[in-house]
Backbone bond lengths (Angstrom), bond angles and torsions (degrees), N, CA, C in turn:
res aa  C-N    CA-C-N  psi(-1)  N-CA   C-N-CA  omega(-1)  CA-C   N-CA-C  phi
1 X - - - 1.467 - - 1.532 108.64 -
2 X 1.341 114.40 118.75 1.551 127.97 -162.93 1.682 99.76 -77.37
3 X 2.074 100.21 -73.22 1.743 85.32 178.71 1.609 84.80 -140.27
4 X 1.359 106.69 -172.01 1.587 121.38 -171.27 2.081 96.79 -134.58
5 X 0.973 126.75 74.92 1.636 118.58 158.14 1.423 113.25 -57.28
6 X 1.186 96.93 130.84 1.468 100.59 163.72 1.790 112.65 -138.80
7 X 1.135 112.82 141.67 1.569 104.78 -162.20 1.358 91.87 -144.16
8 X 1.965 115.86 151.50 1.234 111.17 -160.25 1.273 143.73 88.36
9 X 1.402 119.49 -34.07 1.347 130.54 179.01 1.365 122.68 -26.27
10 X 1.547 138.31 99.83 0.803 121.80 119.76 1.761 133.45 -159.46
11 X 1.019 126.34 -143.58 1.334 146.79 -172.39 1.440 130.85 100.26
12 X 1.111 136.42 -140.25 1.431 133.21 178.81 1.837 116.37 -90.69
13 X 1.543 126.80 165.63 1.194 86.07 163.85 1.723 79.37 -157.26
14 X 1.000 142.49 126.17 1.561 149.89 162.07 1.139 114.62 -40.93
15 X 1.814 135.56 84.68 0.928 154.12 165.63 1.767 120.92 -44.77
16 X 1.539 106.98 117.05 1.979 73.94 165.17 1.978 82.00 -135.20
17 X 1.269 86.83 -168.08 1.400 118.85 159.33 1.237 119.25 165.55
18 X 1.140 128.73 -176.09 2.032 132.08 -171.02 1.573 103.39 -52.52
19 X 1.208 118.18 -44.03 1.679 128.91 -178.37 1.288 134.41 -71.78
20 X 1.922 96.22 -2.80 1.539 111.32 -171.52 1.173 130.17 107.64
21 X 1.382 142.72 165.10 1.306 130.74 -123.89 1.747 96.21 -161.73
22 X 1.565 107.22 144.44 1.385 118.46 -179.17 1.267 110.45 -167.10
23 X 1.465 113.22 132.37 1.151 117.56 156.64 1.665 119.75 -59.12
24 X 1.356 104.34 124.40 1.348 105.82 175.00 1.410 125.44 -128.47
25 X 1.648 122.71 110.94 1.165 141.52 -169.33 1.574 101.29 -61.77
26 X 2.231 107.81 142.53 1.283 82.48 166.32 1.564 88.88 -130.32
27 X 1.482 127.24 66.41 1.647 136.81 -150.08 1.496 93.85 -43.25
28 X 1.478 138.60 -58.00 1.472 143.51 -157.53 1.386 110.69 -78.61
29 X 1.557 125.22 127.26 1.215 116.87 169.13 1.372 117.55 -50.17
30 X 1.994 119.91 149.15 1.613 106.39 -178.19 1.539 76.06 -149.51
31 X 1.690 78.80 163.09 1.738 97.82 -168.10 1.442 85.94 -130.75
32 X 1.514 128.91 140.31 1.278 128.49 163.24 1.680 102.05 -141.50
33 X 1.247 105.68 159.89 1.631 111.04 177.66 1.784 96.22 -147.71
34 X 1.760 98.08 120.78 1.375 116.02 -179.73 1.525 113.46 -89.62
35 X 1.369 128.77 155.44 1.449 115.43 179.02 1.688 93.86 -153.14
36 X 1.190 124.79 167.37 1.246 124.42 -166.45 1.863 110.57 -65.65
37 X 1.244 110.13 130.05 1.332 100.64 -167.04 1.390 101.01 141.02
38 X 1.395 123.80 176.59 1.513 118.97 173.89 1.386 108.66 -120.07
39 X 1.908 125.48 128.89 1.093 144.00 153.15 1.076 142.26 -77.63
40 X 1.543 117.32 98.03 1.867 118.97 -164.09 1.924 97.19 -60.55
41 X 1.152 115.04 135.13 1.476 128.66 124.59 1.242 129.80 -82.45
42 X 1.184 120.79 117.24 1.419 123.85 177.01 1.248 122.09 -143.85
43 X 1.707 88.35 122.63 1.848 107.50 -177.10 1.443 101.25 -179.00
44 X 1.818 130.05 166.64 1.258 125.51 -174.98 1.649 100.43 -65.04
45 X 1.303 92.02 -147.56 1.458 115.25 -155.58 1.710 85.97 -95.82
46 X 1.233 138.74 -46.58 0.986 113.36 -164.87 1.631 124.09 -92.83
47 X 0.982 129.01 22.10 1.384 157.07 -140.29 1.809 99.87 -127.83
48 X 1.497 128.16 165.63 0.977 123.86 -146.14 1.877 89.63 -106.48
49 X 0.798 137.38 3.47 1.601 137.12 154.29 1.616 107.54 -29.19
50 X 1.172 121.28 -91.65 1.206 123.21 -175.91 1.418 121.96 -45.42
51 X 1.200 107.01 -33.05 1.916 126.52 175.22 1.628 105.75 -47.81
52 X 1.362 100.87 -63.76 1.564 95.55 -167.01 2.040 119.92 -76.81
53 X 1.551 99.88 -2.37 1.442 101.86 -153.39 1.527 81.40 -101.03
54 X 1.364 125.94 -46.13 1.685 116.04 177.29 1.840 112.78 -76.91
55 X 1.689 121.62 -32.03 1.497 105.38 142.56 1.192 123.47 -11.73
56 X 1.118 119.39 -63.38 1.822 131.66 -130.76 1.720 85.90 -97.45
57 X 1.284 118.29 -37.69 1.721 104.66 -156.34 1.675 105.71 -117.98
58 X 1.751 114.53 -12.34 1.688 98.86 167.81 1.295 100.89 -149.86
59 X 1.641 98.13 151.33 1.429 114.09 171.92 1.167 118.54 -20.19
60 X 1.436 124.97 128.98 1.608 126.49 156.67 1.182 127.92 -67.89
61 X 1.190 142.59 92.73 1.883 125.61 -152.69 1.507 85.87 -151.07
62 X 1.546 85.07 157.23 2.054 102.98 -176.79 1.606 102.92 -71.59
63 X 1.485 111.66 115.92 1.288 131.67 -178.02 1.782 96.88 -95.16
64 X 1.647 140.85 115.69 1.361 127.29 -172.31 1.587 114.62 48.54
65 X 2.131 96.80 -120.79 1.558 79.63 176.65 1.446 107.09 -108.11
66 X 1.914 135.30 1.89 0.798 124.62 153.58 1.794 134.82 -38.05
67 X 1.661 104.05 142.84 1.397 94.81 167.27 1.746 100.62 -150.09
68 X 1.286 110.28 158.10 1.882 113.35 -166.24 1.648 90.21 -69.07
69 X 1.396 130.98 126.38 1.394 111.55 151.88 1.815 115.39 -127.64
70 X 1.077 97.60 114.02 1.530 116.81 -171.23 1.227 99.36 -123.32
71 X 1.687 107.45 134.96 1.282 125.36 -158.05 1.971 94.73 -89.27
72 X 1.335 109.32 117.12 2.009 104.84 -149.86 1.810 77.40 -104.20
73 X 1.992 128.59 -9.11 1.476 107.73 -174.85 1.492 97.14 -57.24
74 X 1.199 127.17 -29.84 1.647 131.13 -140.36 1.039 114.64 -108.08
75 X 1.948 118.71 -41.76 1.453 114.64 167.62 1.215 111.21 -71.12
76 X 1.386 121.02 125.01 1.707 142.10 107.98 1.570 137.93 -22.97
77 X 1.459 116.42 105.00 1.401 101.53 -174.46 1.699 89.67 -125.07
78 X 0.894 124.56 149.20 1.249 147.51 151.88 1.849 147.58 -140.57
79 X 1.302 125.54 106.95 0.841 139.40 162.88 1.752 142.16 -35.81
80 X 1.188 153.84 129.10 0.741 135.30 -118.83 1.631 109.08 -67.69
81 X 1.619 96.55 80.68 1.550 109.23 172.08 1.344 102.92 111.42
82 X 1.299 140.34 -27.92 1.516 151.00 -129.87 1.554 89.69 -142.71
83 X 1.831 93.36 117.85 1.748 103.12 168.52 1.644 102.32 -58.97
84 X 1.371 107.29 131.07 1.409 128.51 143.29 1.436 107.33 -125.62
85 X 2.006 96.69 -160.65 1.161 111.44 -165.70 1.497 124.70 -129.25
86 X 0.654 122.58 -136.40 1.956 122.76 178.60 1.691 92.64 -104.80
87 X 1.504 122.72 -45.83 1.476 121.13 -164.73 1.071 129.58 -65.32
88 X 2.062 89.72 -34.89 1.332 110.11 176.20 1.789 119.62 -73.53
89 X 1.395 109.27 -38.22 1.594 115.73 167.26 1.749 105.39 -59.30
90 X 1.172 117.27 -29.50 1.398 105.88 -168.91 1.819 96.03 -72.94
91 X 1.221 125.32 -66.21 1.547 117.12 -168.33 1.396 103.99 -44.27
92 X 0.950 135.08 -20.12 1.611 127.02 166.20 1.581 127.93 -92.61
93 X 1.265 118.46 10.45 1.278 140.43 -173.01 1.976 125.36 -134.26
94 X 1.322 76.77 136.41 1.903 87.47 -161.24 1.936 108.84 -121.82
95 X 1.093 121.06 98.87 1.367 140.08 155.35 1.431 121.33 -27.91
96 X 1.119 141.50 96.09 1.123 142.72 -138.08 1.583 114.07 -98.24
97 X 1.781 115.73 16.04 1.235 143.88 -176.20 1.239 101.24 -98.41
98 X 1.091 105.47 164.60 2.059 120.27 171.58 1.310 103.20 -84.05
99 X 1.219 118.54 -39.59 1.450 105.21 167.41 1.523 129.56 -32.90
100 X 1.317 107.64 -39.31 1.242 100.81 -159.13 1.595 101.75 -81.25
101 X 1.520 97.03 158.13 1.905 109.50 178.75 1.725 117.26 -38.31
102 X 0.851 116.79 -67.04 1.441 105.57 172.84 1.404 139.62 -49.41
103 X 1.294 103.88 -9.53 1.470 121.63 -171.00 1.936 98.18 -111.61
104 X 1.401 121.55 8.71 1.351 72.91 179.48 1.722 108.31 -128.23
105 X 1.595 112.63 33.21 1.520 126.44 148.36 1.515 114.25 -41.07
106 X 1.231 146.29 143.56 0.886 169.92 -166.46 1.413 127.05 -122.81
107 X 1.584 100.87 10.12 1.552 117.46 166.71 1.871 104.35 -84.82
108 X 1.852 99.26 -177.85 1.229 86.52 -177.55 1.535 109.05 -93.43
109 X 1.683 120.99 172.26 1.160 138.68 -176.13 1.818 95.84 -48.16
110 X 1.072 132.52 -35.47 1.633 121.52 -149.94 1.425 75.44 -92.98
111 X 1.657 139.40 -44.99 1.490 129.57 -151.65 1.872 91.68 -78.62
112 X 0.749 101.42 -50.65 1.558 101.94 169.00 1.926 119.54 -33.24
113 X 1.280 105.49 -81.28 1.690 114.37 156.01 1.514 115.50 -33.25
114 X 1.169 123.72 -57.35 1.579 130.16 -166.53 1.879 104.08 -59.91
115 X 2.096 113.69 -45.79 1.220 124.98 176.32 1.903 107.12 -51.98
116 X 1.297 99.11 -44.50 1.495 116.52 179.22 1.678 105.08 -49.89
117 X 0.885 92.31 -86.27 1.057 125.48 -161.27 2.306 108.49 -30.57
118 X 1.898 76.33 -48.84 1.751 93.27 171.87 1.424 117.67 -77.60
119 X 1.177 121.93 -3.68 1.579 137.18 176.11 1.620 114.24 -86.11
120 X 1.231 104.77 -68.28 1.552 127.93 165.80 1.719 120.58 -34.69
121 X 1.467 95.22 -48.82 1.408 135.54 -161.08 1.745 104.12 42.24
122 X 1.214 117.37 45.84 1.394 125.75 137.10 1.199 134.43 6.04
123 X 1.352 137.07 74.35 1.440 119.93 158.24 1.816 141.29 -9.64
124 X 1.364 104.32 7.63 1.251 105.27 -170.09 1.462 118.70 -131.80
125 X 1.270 132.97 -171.90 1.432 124.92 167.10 1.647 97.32 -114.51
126 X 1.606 96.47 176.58 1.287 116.48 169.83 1.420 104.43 -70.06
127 X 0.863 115.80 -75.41 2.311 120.22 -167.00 1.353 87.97 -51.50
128 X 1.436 143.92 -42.07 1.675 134.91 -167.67 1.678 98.00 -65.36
129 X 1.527 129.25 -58.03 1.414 125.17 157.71 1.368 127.02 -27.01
130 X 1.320 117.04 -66.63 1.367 134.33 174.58 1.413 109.75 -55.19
131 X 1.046 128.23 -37.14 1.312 137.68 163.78 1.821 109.20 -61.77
132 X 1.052 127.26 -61.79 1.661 145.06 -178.11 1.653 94.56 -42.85
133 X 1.613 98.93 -74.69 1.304 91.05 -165.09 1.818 109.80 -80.14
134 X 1.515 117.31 26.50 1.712 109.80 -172.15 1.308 133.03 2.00
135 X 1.966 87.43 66.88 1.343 116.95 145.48 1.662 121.86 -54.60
136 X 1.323 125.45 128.97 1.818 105.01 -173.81 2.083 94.17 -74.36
137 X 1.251 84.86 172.27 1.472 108.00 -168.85 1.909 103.70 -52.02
138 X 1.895 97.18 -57.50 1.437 110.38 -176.37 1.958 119.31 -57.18
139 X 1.216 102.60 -3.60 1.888 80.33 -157.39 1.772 83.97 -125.80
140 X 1.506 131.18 -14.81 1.461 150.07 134.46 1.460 103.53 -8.68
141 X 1.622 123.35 -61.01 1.328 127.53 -168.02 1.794 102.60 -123.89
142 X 1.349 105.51 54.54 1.424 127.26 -179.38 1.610 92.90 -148.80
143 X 2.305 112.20 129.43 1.355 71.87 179.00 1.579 100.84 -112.58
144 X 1.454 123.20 -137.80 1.723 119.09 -120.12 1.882 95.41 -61.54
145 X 1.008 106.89 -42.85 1.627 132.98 178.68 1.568 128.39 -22.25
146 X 1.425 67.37 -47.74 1.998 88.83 174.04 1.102 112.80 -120.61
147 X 1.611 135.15 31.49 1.446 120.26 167.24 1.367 110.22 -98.08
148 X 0.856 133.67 17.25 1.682 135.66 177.83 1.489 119.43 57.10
149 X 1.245 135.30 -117.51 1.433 135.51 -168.14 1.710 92.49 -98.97
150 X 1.008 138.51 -1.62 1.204 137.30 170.51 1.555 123.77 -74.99
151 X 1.055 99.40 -2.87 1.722 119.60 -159.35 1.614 94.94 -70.22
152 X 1.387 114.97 -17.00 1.728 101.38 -172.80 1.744 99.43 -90.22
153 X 1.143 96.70 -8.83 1.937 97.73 -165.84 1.353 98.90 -83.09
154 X 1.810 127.34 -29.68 1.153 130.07 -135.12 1.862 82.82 -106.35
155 X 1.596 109.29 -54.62 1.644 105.28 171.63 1.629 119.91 -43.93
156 X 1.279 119.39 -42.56 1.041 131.39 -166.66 1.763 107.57 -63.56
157 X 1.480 103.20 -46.82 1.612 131.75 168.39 1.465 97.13 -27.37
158 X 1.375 99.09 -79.12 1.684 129.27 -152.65 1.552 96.08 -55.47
159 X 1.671 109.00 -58.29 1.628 96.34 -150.30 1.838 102.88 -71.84
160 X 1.724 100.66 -23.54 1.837 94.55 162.68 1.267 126.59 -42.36
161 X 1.679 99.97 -45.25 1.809 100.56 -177.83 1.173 130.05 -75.52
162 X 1.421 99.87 4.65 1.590 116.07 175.99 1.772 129.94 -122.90
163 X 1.443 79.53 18.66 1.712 106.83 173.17 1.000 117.42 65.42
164 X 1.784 140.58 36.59 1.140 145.14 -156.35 1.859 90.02 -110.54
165 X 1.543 110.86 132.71 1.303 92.83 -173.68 1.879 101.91 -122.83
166 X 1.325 125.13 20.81 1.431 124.51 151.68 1.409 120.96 -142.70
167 X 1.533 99.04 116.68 1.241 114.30 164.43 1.603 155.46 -104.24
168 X 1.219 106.75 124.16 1.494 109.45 -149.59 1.405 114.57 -105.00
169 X 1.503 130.21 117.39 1.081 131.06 -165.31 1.407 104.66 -76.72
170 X 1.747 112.91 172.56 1.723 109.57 147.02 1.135 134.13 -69.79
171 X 1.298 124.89 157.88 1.640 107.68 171.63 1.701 109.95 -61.93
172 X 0.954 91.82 139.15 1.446 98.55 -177.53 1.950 110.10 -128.39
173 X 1.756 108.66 119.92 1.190 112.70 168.05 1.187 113.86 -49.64
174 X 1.363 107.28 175.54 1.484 125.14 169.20 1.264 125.52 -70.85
175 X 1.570 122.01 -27.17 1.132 137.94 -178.22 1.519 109.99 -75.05
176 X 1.648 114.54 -39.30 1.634 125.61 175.96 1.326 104.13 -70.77
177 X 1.680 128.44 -49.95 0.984 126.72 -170.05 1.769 112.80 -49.20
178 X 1.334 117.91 -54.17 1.159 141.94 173.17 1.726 114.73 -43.46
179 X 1.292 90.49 -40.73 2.061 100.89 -168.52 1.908 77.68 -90.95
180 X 1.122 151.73 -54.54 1.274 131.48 -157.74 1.814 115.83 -110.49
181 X 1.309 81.01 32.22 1.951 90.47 -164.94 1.589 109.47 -60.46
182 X 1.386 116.48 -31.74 1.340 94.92 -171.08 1.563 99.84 -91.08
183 X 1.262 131.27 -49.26 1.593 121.63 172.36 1.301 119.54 -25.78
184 X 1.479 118.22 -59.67 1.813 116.08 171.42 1.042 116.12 -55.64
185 X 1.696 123.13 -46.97 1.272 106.46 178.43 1.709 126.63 -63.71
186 X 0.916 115.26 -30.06 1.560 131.03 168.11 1.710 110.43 -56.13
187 X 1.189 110.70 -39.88 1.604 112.42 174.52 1.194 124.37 -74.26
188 X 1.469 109.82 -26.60 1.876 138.19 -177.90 1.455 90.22 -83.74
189 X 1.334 134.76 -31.48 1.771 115.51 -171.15 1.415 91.20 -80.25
190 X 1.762 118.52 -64.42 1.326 120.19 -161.85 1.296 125.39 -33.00
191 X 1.437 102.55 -50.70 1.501 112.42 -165.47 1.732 103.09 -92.26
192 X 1.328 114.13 -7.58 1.435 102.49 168.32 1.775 110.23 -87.45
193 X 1.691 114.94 -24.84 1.625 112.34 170.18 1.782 106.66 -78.99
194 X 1.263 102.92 11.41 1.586 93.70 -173.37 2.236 104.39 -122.16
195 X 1.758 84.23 12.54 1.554 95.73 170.51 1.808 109.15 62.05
196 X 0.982 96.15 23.50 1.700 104.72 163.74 1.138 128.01 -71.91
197 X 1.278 138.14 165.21 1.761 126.27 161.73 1.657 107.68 -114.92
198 X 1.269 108.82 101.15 1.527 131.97 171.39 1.532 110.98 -64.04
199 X 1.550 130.02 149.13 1.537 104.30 -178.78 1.704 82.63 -154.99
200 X 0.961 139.02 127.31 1.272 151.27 -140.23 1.679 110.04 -146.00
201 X 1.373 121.86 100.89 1.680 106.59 169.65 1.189 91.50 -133.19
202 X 2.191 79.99 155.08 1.929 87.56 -160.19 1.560 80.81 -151.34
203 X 1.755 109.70 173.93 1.401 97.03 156.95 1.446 101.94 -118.81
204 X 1.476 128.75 21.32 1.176 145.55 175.55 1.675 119.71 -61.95
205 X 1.307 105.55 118.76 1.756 97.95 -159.15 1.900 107.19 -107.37
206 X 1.619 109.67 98.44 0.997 116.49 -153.48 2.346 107.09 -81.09
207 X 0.788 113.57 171.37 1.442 99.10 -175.95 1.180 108.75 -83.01
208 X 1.132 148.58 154.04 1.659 151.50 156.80 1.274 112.28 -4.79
209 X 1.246 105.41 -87.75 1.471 114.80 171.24 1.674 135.24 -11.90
210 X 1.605 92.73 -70.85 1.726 100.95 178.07 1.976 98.50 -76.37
211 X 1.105 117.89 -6.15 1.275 108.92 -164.20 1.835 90.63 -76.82
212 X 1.751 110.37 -67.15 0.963 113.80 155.37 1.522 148.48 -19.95
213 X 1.289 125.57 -40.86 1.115 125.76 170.75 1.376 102.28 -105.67
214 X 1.350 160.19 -57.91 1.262 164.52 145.71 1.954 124.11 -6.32
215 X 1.504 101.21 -40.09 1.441 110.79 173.12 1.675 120.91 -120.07
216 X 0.845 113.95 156.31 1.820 110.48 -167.26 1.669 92.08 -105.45
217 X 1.492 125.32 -31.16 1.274 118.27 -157.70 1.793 88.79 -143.37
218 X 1.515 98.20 150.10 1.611 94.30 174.90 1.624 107.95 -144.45
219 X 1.222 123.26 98.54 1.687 124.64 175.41 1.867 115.60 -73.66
220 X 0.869 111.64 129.69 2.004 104.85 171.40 1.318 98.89 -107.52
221 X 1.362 120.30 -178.93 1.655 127.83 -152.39 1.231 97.05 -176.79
């Protein structure tokens, strides 16, 4: 997958993940275009960051009495060059939460990769993965539950071995960013040398520098 346009974006969209859940407004139309590599979003929690990055990677469906409503006369999605849709970006896109469907087997992380891996049929092995993304040996054959702060290296693992080629984190505070900074960043290089599309919203305000070399594209909110 070359790039992902999307033009138009907006309205509300019912956020969750393991850390908690928000509706998040995105009132202003926004146009973004993804390309292999990783793209900061940046803005709080209530701001349209989180909106477009769980859009892009899971079903929209009535959560209680929430429901996603995004105005779809106006958004534009297109594929590398070729109108698609939100449904169609989603089967190619993986949520980097336990929430999401693939993540919530209860086998271990390597039996997970290995299913991938034989689906995909992948050029690669499992331990060569596990190795890529330096997962340690012990929490590899532990699954998502019990790998501790590693859990973004190990999702990231999995949805590779299963040929998913954009991945979209949670919004993540400043305070998470900080407690798991080097794991994300390690997942944001891999999958950007492995020609992926990474999509990252935070309200975490990184310095020039790492922003610069670390992200290919940068949206504020």
């Amino acid at each position: 997958m070359e790039n992902i346009n999307i033009k138009n974006f907006s309205g509300w969209v019912f956020c969750r993940s393991t850390r908690g859940s928000y509706d998040v407004l995105c009132s202003t139309p926004r146009s973004f275009e993804f390309k292999p590599g990783a793209t900061l979003l940046h803005g709080a929690i209530d701001t349209g960051a989180w909106a477009i990055s769980y859009a892009l990677s899971v079903k929209l469906k009535k959560i209680g009495r929430s429901q996603a409503v995004l105005d779809e006369q106006m958004l534009q999605i297109s594929v590398d060059d070729q109108l698609s849709s939100l449904k169609e970006v989603q089967k190619h896109a993986c949520y980097l939460d336990t929430t999401f469907k693939l993540f919530r087997s209860r086998v271990a992380v390597k039996t997970l990769i290995e299913r991938g891996l034989k689906f995909s049929k992948a050029a690669i092995t499992a331990e060569e993965l596990r190795s890529l993304f330096e997962i340690t040996q012990c929490r590899f054959k532990r699954r998502l539950s019990r790998v501790g702060n590693e859990h973004f290296r190990c999702m990231a693992a999995i949805g590779y071995a299963w040929g998913l080629d954009v991945f979209c984190f949670p919004w993540m505070s400043a305070k998470m960013v900080s407690y798991y900074q080097n794991n994300i960043f390690a997942v944001l290089k891999v999958l950007s040398s492995l020609g992926k599309i990474a999509i990252f919203p935070t309200e975490y305000c990184f310095e020039p520098e790492p922003v610069d070399s670390m992200f290919c594209a940068s949206y504020y909110f």
